[in-house]
C-alpha positions as CSV (number, residue, x, y, z in Angstrom):
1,X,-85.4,84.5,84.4
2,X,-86.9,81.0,84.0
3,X,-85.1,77.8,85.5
4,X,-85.1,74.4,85.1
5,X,-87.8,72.7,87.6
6,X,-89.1,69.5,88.3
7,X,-92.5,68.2,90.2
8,X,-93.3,64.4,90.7
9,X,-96.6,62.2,90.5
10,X,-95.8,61.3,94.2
11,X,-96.4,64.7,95.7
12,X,-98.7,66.0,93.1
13,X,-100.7,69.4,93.4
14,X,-103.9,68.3,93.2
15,X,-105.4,64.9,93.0
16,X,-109.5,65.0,91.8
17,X,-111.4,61.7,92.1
18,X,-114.6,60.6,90.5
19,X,-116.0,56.9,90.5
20,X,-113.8,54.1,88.9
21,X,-111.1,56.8,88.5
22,X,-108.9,59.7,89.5
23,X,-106.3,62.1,88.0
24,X,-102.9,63.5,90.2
25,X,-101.9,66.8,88.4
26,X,-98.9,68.9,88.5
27,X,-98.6,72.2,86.8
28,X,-95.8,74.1,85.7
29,X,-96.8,78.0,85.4
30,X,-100.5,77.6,83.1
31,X,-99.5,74.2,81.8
32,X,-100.9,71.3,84.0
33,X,-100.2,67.5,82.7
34,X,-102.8,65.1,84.5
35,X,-101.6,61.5,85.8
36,X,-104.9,59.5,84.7
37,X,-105.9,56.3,86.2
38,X,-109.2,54.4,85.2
39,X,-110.6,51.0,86.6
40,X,-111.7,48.0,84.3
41,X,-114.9,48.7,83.6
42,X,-114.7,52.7,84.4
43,X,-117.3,54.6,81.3
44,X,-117.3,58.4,81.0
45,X,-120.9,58.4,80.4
46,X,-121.7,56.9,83.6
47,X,-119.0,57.8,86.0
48,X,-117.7,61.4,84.7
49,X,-120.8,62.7,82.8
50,X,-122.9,64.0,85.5
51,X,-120.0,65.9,87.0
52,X,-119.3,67.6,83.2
53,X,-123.2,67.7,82.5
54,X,-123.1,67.5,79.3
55,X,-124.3,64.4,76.5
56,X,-120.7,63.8,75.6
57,X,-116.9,64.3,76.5
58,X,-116.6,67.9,75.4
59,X,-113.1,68.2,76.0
60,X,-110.0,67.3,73.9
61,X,-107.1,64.7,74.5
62,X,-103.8,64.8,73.5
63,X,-101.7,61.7,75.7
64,X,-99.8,58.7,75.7
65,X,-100.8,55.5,77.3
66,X,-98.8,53.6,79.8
67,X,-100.8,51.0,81.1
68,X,-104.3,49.1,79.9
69,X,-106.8,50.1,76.8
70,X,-109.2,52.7,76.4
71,X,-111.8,52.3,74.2
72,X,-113.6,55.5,72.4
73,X,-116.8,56.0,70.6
74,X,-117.4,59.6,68.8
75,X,-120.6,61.4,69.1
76,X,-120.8,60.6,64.7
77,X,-120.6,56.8,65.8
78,X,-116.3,56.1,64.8
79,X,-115.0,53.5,67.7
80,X,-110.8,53.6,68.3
81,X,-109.3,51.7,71.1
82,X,-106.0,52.9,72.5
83,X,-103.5,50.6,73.7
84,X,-100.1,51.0,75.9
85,X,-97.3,53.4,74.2
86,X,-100.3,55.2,72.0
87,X,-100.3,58.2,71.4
88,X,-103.3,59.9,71.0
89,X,-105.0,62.8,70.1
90,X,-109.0,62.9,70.8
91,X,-111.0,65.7,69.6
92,X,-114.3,66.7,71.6
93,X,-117.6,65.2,71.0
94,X,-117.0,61.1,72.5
95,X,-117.8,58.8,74.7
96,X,-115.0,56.2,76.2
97,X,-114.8,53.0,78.5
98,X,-112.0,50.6,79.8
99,X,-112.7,47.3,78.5
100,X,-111.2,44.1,80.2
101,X,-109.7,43.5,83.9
102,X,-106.8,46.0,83.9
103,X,-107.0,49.6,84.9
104,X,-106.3,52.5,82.1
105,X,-103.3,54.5,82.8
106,X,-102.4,57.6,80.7
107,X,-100.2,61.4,81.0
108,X,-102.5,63.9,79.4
109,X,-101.0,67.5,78.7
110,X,-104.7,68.8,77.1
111,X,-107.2,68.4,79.3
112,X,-105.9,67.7,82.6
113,X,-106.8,71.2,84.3
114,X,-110.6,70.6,83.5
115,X,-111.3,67.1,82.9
116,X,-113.8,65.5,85.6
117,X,-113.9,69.2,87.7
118,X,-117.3,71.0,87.3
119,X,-118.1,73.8,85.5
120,X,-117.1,76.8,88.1
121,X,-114.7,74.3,90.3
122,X,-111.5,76.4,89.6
123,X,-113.3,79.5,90.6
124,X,-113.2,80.6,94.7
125,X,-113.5,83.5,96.7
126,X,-110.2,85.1,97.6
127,X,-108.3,88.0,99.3
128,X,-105.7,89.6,97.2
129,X,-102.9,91.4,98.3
130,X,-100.9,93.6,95.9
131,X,-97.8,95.7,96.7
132,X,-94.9,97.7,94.9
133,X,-91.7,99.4,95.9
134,X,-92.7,103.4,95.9
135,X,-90.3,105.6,93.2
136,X,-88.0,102.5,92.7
137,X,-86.7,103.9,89.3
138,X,-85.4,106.4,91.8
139,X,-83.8,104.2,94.2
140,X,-81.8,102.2,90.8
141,X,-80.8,105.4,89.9
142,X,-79.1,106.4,93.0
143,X,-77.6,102.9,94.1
144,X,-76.9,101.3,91.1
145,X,-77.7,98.0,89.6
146,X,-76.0,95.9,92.1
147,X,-77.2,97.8,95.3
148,X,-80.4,97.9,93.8
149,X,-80.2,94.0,93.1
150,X,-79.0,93.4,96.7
151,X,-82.0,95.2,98.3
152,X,-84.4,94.1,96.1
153,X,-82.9,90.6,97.4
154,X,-84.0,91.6,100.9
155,X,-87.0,92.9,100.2
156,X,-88.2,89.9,99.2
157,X,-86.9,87.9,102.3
158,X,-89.1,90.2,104.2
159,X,-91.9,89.8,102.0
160,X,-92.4,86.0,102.3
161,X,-91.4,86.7,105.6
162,X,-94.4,88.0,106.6
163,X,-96.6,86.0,104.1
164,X,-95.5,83.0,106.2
165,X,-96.4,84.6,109.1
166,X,-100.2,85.6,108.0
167,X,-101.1,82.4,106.0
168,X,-100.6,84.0,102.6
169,X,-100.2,82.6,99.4
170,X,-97.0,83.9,96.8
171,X,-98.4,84.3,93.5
172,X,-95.9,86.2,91.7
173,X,-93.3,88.5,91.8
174,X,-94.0,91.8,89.6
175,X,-90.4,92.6,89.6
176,X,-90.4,95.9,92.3
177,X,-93.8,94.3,94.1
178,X,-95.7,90.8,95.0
179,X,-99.3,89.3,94.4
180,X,-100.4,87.5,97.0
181,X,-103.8,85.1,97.8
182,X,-105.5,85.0,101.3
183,X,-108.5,83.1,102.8
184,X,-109.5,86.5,104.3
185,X,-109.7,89.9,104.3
186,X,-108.3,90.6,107.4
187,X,-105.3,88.6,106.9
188,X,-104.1,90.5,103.7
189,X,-104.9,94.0,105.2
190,X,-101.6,92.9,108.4
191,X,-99.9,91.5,106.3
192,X,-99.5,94.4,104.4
193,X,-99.3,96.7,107.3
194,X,-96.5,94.3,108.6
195,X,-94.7,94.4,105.6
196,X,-94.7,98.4,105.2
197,X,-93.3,98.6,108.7
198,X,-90.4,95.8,107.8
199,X,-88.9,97.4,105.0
200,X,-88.9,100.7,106.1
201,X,-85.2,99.8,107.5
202,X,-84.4,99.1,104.7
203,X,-85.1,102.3,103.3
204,X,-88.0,102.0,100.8
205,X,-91.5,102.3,101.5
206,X,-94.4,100.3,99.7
207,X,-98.0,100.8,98.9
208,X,-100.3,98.5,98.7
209,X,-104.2,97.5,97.9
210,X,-106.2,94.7,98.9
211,X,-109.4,93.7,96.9
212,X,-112.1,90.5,97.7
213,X,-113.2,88.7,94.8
214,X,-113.7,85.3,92.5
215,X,-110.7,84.4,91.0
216,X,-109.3,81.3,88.6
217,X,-106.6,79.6,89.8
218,X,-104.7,78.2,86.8
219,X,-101.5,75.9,87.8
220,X,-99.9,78.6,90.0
221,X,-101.7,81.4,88.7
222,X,-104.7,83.2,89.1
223,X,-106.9,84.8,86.7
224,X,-109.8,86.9,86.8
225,X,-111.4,91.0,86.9
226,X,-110.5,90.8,90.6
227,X,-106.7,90.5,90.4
228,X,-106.8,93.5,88.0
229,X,-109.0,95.6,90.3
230,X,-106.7,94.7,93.2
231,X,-103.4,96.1,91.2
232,X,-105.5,99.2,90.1
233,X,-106.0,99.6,94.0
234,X,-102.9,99.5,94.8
235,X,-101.9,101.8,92.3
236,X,-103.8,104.6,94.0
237,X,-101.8,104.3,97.3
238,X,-99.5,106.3,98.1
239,X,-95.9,105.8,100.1
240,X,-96.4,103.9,103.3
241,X,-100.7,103.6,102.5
242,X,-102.5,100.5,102.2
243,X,-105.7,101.0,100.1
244,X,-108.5,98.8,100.3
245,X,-111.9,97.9,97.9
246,X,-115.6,99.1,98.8
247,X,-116.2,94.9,98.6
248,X,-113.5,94.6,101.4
249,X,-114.1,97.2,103.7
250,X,-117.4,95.1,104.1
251,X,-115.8,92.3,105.2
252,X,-113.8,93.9,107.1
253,X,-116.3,95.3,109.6
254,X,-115.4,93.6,113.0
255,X,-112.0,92.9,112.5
256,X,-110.8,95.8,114.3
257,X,-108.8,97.7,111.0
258,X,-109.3,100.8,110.9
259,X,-110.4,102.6,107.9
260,X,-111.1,106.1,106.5
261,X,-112.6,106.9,103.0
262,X,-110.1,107.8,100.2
263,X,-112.7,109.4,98.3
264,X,-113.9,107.9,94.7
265,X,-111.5,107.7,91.9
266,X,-111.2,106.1,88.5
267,X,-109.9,102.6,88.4
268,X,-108.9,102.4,84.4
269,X,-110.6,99.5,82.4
270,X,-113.0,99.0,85.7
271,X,-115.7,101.3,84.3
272,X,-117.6,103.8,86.4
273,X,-115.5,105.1,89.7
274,X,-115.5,103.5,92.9
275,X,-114.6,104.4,96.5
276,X,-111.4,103.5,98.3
277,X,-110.4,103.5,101.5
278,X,-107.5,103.8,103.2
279,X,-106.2,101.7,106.3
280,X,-105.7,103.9,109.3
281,X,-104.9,101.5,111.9
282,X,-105.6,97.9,113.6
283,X,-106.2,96.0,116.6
């Protein structure tokens, strides 16, 4: 259930600068809202062009001024200058400049996630980790809603438990299971083997699959074919297994894991089948 939360300018979550300007973001799930600040003289064409590489602003505006003017010039030759409590909507196709001796400060909610960032610079490399509670229908049935709620409660103590402890990265919860982002293979792969072994007192065994790929992260989401793949991994596991891709089990080789093939299976809306394999132990 969603709850009220609150982020601040003065611990934002990312802060992107360019010349004559910057932008502090905060994002709250796929919405991001951009903290803008341009210096007197600052001119998109100049200063943010060649990052965007493209003849013009391409991206639209929707903000409200707090501090200085911004003056804008559409690619079919209109001018409109913006002034402190504006609020304005500018659709792509422009070019823009801060005229006079004070800096241009504006909150954007349109364009904050993109503007000034180049054209792949929200897409990286990541580990995945994906894991579910195994038959947890069956484990409602048989303790009830409140039970079930309390263990599912622990369950995910011992989860960020052990992300802590290898460096990962919470995603999301998928309601019986987590999504998780590492900077390496390796990483993912314990952590998952870690957190089979500390839930087993509790009575439930997971499964879980680990795929490598390029990802988008999106406020405090990611997006992309390789956080599907690593769900359909996971789905192939059994009780207690950890599954990884063919594209992992490369990177894997001298880490000391321990793998064995799981033979080739279909990985639906992946296309043609691909091998698995199946982690069998680790230094």
């Amino acid at each position: 259930m969603a709850r009220p939360q609150a982020k601040n300018f003065r611990s934002p979550d990312q802060v992107r600068q360019f010349p004559n300007g910057r932008i502090a973001n905060v994002a709250h799930g796929e919405t991001t809202i951009g903290r803008f600040v341009f210096q007197p003289g600052w001119r998109w064409s100049r200063d943010v062009g060649p990052i965007a590489g493209t003849r013009s602003c391409q991206i639209h505006h929707q903000g409200v001024v707090l501090r200085g003017r911004l003056l804008v010039e559409s690619d079919t030759g209109e001018v409109c200058e913006f002034t402190v409590d504006d609020v304005y909507d500018i659709p792509p196709g422009h070019d823009a400049t801060v005229p006079g001796d004070e800096p241009f400060e504006a909150i954007e909610f349109a364009s904050a996630r993109l503007y000034a960032a180049p054209a792949d610079g929200d897409r990286v490399l990541a580990a995945m980790l994906c894991t579910d509670i195994v038959d947890s229908t069956a484990h409602l049935k048989r303790l009830g809603d409140s039970a079930w709620r309390e263990l599912l409660l622990e369950h995910n103590r011992q989860v960020r438990i052990e992300l802590n402890n290898f460096r990962g990265r919470e995603i999301q919860t998928t309601g019986d299971g987590f999504l998780a982002v590492f900077d390496g293979p390796a990483r993912a792969v314990r952590c998952a083997r870690s957190i089979g072994r500390s839930v087993t007192r509790l009575g439930i065994a997971i499964r879980a699959g680990v795929h490598t790929g390029e990802v988008e992260f999106v406020g405090d989401n990611v997006r992309g074919l390789a956080v599907h793949e690593t769900a359909r991994v996971a789905g192939v596991a059994e009780a207690g297994e950890v599954f990884v891709s063919a594209t992992t089990k490369h990177l894997l080789e001298g880490s000391g894991i321990a793998l064995e093939s799981a033979g080739v299976h279909e990985l639906k809306g992946l296309g043609e089948a691909r091998e698995l394999f199946r982690v069998t132990g680790s230094d």
